[in-house]
Structures are given as structure tokens and as C-alpha cells.
C-alpha positions as CSV (number, residue, x, y, z in Angstrom):
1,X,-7.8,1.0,26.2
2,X,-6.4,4.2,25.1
3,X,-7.5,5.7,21.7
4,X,-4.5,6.0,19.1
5,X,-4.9,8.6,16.3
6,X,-3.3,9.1,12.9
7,X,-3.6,12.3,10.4
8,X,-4.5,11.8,6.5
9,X,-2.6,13.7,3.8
10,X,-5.2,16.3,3.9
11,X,-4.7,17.1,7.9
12,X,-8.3,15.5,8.9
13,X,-7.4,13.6,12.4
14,X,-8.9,9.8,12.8
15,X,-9.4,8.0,15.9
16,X,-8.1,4.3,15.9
17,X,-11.8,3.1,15.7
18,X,-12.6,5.6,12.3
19,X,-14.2,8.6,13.8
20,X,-13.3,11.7,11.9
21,X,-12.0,14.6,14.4
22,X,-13.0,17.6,13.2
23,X,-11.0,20.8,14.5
24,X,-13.3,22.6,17.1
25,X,-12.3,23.8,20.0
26,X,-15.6,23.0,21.8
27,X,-16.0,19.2,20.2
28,X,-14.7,16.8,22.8
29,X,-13.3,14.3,21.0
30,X,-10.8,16.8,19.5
31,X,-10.6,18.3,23.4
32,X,-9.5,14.7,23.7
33,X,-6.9,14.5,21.0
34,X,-5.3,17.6,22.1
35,X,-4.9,16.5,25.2
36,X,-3.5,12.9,24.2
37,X,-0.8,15.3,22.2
38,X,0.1,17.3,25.2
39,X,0.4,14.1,27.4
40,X,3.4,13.3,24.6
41,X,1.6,11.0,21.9
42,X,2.0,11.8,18.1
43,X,-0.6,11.1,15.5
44,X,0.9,8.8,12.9
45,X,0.2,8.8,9.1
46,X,-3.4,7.6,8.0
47,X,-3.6,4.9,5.3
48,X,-7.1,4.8,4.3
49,X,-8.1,2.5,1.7
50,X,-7.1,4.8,-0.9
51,X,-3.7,5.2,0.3
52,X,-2.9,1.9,1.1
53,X,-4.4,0.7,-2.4
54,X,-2.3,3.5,-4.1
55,X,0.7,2.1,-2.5
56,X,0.2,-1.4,-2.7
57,X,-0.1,-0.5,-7.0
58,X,3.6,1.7,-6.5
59,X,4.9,-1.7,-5.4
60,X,2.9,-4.0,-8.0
61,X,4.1,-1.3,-10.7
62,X,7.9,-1.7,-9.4
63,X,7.8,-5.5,-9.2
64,X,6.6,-5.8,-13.0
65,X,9.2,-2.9,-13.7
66,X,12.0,-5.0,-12.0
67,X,10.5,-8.3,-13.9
68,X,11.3,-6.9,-17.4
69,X,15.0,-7.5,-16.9
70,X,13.9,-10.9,-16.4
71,X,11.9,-11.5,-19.6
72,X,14.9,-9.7,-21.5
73,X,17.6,-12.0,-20.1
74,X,15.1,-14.8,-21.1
75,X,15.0,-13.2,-24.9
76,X,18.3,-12.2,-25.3
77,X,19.4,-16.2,-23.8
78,X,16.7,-17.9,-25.9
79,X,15.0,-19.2,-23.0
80,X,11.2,-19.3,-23.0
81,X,9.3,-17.2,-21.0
82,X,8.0,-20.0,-18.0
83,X,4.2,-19.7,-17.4
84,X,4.2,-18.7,-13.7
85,X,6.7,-15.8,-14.9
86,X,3.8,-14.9,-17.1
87,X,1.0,-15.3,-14.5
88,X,3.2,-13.4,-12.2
89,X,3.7,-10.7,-14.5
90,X,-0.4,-10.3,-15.7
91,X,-1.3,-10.6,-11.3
92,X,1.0,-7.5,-11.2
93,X,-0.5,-5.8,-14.5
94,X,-4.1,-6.5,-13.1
95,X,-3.0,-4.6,-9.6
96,X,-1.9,-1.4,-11.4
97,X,-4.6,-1.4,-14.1
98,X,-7.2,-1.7,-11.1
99,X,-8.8,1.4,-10.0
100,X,-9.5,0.4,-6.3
101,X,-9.4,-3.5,-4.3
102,X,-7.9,-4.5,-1.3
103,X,-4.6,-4.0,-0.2
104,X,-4.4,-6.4,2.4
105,X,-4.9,-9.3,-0.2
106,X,-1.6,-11.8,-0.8
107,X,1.1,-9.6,-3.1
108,X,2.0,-11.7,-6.2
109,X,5.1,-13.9,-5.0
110,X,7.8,-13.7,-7.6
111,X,8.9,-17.2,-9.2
112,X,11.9,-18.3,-9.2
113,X,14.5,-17.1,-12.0
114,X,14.0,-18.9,-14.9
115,X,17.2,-21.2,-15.7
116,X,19.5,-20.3,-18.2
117,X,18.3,-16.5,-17.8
């Protein structure tokens, strides 16, 4: 099976299997990277945990950003707020608020909109 790379934000090169490449001419495993490049492959962009838990809180923080117009349709309709709107909302405040986790966990499924909103 051929080895696939990928390059963090900060350059460092990472084989498919999580061995760090470092730059050195006379390491093989980066003679072997440069030589997967020159065959025509291009490293992709690394999502480490940290990046992919940094995203994965981008798209929590948009989803309870976008769920605000929902509670103010509810207010300004007198409607009351339905529970799983609630629990939807405090899954996606518990996402940003959290430092690090794992971004391959379920995302928070948005309810349906609440009648009369």
C-alpha cells in the first residue's frame, strides 16, 4: 500500500500512519516523500486533533449563532422555547466552551422549528 502524506499549518510533513517527516536530506523517509512528490502526488492539509477539534467548535459556534434567530422568532411570536431547542442549544455551548474532545463524536442534530416560530 502506498504511503499518503499531508502537511500541518506549521509545514511539518506526516505520513498517513503518524510518523513526523523531518526535512533532511539524508533521512529516508523524507528521501521518500520527495520522491512520492516528484512521481506527481501532493501532500494534503493535516487535521491533527487540534485542528479538527478547532473546527468542529467554528461549526458548533455557527450552529448556536444561527439558532438565536430561532429563539427570537419564538420570543417575539410568544411561543415557548421547546426543550430539545434548549438541549440543542447547551450540546452546542458545551462544544465551544470545551478546550479539547473529539471531533469525530455525533454533531448536535438541530430540532425541528418550533411551530408558530
Amino acid at each position: 500500500m502506498a504511503m499518503k502524506y499531508s502537511i500541518n499549518q506549521a509545514g511539518v510533513i506526516v505520513r498517513d500512519d503518524g510518523a513526523i517527516i523531518p526535512v533532511d536530506s539524508q533521512n529516508t523517509d523524507y528521501i521518500e516523500y520527495l520522491a512520492w512528490c516528484a512521481s506527481g502526488n501532493t501532500a494534503i492539509p493535516y487535521a491533527g486533533p487540534d485542528e479538527a477539534w478547532s473546527q468542529y467548535q467554528i461549526d458548533a459556534k455557527t450552529s448556536l449563532d444561527l439558532s438565536d434567530v430561532t429563539i427570537m422568532r419564538c420570543i417575539e411570536n410568544n411561543v415557548t422555547v421547546p426543550q430539545e431547542w434548549k438541549d440543542y442549544r447547551k450540546a452546542l455551548r458545551l462544544i465551544v466552551s470545551t478546550v479539547s474532545g473529539d471531533a469525530s463524536q455525533a454533531f448536535p442534530v438541530r430540532p425541528e422549528y418550533p411551530e408558530g416560530s
